[in-house]
N, C-alpha and C positions, 0 to 999 in steps of 0.2 A: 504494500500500500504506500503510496508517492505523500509526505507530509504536503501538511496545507501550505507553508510557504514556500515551498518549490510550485505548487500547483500554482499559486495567487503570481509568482514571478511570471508566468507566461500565461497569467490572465489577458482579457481582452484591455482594459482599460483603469487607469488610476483614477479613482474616485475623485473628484475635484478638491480644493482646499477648502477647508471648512468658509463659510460665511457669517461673519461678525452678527448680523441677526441674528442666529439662533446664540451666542452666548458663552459658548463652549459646551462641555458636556454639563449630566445633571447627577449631580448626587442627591441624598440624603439632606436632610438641613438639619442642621446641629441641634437646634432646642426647638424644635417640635416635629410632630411624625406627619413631615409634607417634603417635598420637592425643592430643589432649587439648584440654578446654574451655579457652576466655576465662577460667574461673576459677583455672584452675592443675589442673585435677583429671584425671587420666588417662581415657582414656577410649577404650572399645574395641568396634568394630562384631562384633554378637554378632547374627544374624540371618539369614536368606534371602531368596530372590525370592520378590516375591507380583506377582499382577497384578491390574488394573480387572475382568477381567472371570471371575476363580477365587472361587469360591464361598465364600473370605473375605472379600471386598470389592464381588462382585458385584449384594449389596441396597445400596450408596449410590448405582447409578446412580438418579437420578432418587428418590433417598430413598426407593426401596422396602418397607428393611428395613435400617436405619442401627445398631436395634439389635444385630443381628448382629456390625456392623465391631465395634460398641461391647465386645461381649464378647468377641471375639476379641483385641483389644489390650488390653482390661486380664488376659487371660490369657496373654496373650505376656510383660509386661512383667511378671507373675510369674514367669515362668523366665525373667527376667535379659536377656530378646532387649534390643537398643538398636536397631537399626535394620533394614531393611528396603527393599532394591531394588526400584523401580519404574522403570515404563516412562510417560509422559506418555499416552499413547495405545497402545491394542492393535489391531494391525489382523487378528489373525485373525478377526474375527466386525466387521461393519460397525455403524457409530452410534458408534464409542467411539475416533471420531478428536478431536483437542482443537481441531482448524480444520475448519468446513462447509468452505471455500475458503480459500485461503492468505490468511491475514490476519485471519479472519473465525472470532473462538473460539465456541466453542459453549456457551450457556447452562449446557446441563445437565451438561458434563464440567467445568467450571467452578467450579459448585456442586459436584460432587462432590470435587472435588480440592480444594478452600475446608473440607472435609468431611475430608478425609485430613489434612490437612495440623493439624487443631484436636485431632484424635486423638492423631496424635504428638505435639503439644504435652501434650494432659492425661495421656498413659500414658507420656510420656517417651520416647518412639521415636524417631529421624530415620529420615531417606530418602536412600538414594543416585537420584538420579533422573535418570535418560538420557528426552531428548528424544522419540525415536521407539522405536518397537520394528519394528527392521529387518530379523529376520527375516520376518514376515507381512506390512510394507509391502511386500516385493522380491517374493513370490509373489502379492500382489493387489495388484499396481501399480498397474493401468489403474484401480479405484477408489478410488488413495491423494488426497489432494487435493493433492499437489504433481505428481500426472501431467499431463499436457499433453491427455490424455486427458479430464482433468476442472477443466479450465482452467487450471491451474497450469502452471508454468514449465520442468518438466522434461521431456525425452522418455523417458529410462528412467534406474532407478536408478544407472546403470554411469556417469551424465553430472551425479550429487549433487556432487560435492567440484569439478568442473569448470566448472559453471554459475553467472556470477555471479548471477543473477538469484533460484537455489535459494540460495547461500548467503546473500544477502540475507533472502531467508524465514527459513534456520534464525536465523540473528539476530536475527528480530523475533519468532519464540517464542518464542528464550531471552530475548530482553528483557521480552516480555510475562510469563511466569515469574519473573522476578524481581524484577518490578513490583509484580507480584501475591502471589509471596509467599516473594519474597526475604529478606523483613524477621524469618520465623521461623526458631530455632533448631531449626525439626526438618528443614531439610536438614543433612546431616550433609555432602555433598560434588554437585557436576554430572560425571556421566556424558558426555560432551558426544560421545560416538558410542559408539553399541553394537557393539560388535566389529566395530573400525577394520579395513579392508582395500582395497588398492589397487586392488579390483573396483569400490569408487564413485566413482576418477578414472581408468577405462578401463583401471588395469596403471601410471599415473602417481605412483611415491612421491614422488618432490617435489609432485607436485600433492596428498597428503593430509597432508604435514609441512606446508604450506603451507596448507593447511583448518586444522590445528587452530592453527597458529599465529592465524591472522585471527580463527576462532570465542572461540577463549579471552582473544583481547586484547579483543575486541567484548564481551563478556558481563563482563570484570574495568572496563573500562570504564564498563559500565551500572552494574553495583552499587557500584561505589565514587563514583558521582554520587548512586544512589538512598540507598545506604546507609552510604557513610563506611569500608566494607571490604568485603571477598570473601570466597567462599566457596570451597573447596577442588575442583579441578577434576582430572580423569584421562582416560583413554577405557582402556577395555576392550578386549580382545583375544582370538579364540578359536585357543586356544594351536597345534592344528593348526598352522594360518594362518601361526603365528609360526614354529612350524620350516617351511612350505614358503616360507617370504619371511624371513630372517632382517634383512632390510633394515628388517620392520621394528620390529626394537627399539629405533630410533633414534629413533622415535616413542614408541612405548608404554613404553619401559624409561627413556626419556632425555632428552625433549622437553622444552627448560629451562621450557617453561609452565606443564608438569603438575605437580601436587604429590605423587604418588602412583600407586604401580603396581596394575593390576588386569587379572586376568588371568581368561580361564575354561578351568579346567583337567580339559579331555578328552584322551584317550588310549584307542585302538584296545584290546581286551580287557582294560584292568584298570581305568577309571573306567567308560567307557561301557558295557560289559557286563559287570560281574565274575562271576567262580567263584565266590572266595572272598572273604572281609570285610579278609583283609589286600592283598589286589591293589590297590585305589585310596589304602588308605593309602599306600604304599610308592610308589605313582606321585604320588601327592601332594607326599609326602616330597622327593621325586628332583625333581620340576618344580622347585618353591620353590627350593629349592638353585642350582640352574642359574639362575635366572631372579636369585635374589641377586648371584650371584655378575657380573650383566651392568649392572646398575644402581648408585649410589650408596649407600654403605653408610648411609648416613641417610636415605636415601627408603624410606617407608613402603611395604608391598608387604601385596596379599591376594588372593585367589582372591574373584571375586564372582559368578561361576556356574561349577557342576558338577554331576554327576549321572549314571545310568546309561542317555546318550541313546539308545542303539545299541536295545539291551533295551526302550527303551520306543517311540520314534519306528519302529524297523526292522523287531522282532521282535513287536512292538506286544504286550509282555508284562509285566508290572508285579513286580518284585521280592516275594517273601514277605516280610512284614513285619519278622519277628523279625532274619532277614539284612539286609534294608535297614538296619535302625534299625542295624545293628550295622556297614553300611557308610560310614553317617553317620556315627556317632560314633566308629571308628577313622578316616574322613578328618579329622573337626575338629580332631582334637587331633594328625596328624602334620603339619597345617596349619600350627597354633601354634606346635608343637616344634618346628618346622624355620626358625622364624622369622616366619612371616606375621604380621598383625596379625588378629588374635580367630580364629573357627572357621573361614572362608571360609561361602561364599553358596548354599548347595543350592537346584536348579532342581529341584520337586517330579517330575516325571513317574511319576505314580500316578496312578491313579483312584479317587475323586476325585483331581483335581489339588490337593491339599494334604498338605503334611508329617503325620507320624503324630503324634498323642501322645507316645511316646516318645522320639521324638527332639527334640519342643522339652523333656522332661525332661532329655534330653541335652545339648540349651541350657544346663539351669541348672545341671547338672554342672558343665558349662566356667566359666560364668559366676561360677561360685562360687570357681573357681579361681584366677580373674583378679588379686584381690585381695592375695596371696601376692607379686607379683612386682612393682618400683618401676619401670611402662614409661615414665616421665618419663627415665630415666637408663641406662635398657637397652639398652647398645649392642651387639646381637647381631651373631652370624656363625654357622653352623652348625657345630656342633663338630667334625663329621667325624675327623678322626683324634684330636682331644683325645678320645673319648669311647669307653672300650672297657669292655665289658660279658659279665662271667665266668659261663660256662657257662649259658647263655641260649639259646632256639632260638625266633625271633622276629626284630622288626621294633624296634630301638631307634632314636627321633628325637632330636635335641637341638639345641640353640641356647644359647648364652652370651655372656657378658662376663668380666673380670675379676674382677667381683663377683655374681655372678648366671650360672642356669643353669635348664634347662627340658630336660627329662627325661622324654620317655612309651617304656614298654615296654609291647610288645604279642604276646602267646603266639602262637607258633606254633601247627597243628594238633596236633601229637606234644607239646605240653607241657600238663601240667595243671595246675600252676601257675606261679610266678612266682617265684626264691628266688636271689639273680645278686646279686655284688659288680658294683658299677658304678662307674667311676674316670675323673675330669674329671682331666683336667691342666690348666696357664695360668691357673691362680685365682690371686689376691693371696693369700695363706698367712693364715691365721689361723681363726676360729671359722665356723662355718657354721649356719644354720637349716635344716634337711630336711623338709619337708613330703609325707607321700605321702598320693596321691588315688588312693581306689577309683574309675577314671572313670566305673564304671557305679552305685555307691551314693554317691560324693560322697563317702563315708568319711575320714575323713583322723587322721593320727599324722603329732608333728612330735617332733624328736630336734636333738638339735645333735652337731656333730662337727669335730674340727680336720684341719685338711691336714698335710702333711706339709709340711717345711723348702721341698721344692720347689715347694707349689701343687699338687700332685696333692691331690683327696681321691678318698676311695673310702670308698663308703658301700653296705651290704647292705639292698638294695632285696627285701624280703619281701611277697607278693601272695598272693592264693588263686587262684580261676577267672577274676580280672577282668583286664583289664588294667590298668597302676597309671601316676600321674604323677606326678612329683617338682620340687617346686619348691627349690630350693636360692639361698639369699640370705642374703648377707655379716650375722652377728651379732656383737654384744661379747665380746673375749675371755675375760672371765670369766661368758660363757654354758657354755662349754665347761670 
């Protein structure tokens, strides 16, 4: 097997020189569990899945119609998106694996991804990027190029994380990867398994705490020889999975390798099929929480796929638009309110396979709001009993600090509008900034207000038809 930087040496093309827009790369932030560039400047994953072969990205194969990606990302990057989850390779549809043979990259996926990767540089985009994409490798196995079938080292999926031979391979694509184009600021983090599960070392959880251990010290190995530092590493989990194996958030939640939790957050009747628009917020809401509450209060946490898979995969029925858009944007924002880091990650399942209009406006609702709140120093927890909200019938999220707080209310059916005292306790006492956001116009009115002697404030959160967000952060006391 040829290592990945003899392969990357007589690759097609050098990734261009990073662009001063994006910042540099992104770490961790020091004193609170969020994001932020090399440069000091906060920084928050606002985007979805796309994939190589969804008719946003589908003309780069083979540079068919590049113009397309082209418009597509500088209109993403006007509603505020920053990043964007990719798969290395898609195996539902064949030609769009990143290796002929294990070892052996392929020209034209090469080019392409040389091609992705120049875009996010000039629209300002990163990538979260997972290696394979493992659901369509496990149901077309016998023509994956790591089957054994097709020369490769494996005999079936269920023997990935067990087989040195396969983890050698993964190795030498993540090396090849970061060979190749390690060097740009628009990876934003490595996926380094698609929804990790003890199904690819036979039922063996030490044998996959034991995979990402090896894979993430091999890969922080390679880039810190190619490039003098690393890049932010996680594996993903489909949250099912995680309550029928709680063993393992010892991995996904806890694994001292990973920098960051990522979950994908489905749930039986209220994400995967909903009724109503408040059903996956609320289960949203309620994951987060629980999933906080099992990790590190400074590790970063987000949802990086969801979606109503049940409804579209089972029932093979595509949500009406105007509800969907409205099940997007109540999940984004009980996402954030509850503590995530940005919206989380929608898995389009529509047809066409891409997000509506509307909801990347509901991108830059969010996005707009971002700006409101100081995540360099935001050390949340989800307010839960701090946070009680007067004569309301609805869905209230929150997350705070001692100086800061994050507030979406969301109407019930039976309510027309929105008109509720709403009372934080555990703040440091003094002046406040209130900012409320119409989430569906952007709208916003800011007030200041002081707390009481104890750190309670209560503030009268007034709404029309929409549901409204509130960002509340520590001001001077002679604001008030």
């Amino acid at each position: 097997m040829k290592r990945a930087d003899d392969i990357a040496a007589k690759a097609l093309r050098v990734v261009a020189a990073p662009e001063p827009r994006l910042g540099g790369w992104v770490r961790c932030a020091e004193a609170a569990p969020y994001f932020e560039t090399e440069s000091g400047t906060a920084w928050t994953p606002v985007g979805h899945n796309e994939a190589i072969t969804w008719p946003n990205l589908a003309g780069l194969h083979r540079r068919r119609d590049p113009e397309a990606a082209e418009r597509h990302f500088a209109a993403l990057a006007k509603q505020g998106v920053t990043c964007l989850r990719l798969m290395l390779d898609y195996s539902q549809v064949r030609h769009r694996h990143l290796e002929h043979r294990v070892g052996r990259f392929s020209p034209a996926m090469v080019r392409l991804w040389d091609d992705i990767f120049a875009l996010g540089e000039r629209h300002g985009i990163r990538f979260l990027v997972t290696p394979f994409d493992t659901f369509f490798m496990a149901r077309h196995w016998s023509r994956h190029p790591y089957s054994r079938a097709r020369g490769g080292p494996c005999t079936s999926p269920e023997a990935m994380f067990t087989c040195a031979d396969t983890r050698a391979a993964i190795i030498e694509r993540l090396r090849f990867a970061t060979a190749r184009w390690g060097a740009s600021p628009a990876i934003f983090a490595w996926d380094l398994w698609n929804e990790i599960d003890a199904w690819y070392a036979g039922g063996d959880m030490a044998a996959v705490h034991d995979f990402v251990t090896e894979i993430s010290a091999a890969l922080r190995a390679e880039e810190q020889r190619l490039h003098g530092r690393t890049h932010l590493q996680t594996v993903s989990v489909y949250h099912p999975n995680l309550i029928a194996r709680p063993d393992l958030a010892d991995v996904v939640l806890r694994h001292p390798s990973l920098d960051f939790v990522s979950l994908h957050l489905y749930e039986r009747g209220t994400i995967d099929a909903p009724e109503n628009s408040l059903a996956p917020a609320e289960a949203t809401a309620r994951l987060v929480s629980e999933a906080l509450a099992q990790c590190s209060p400074m590790r970063p946490l987000l949802d990086t796929e969801h979606g109503p898979i049940h409804a579209f995969n089972d029932r093979r029925a595509t949500l009406p638009e105007a509800f969907d858009t409205d099940c997007f944007r109540r999940t984004q924002w009980a996402h954030l309110a509850a503590g995530g880091a940005g919206g989380g990650m929608r898995w389009p399942y529509r047809h066409p396979h891409v997000l509506l209009p509307a909801m990347h406006e509901a991108q830059g609702v969010l996005a707009g709001f971002l700006p409101l709140i100081d995540w360099r120093s935001f050390a949340r927890a989800p307010l839960g009993e701090r946070l009680t909200v007067h004569d309301f019938a609805g869905l209230a999220v929150g997350c705070g600090d001692g100086r800061q707080a994050i507030v979406c209310l969301m109407r019930g059916g039976m309510q027309d509008s929105i008109a509720s005292h709403v009372e934080i306790t555990g703040l440091e006492p003094g002046c406040y900034s209130i900012t409320r956001v119409d989430t569906v116009t952007g709208r916003r009115e800011t007030s200041a207000v002081h707390t009481r002697q104890d750190g309670t404030l209560v503030v009268l959160a007034v709404g029309g038809a929409h549901d409204i967000a509130l960002a509340i952060t520590r001001a001077p006391d002679d604001a008030c």
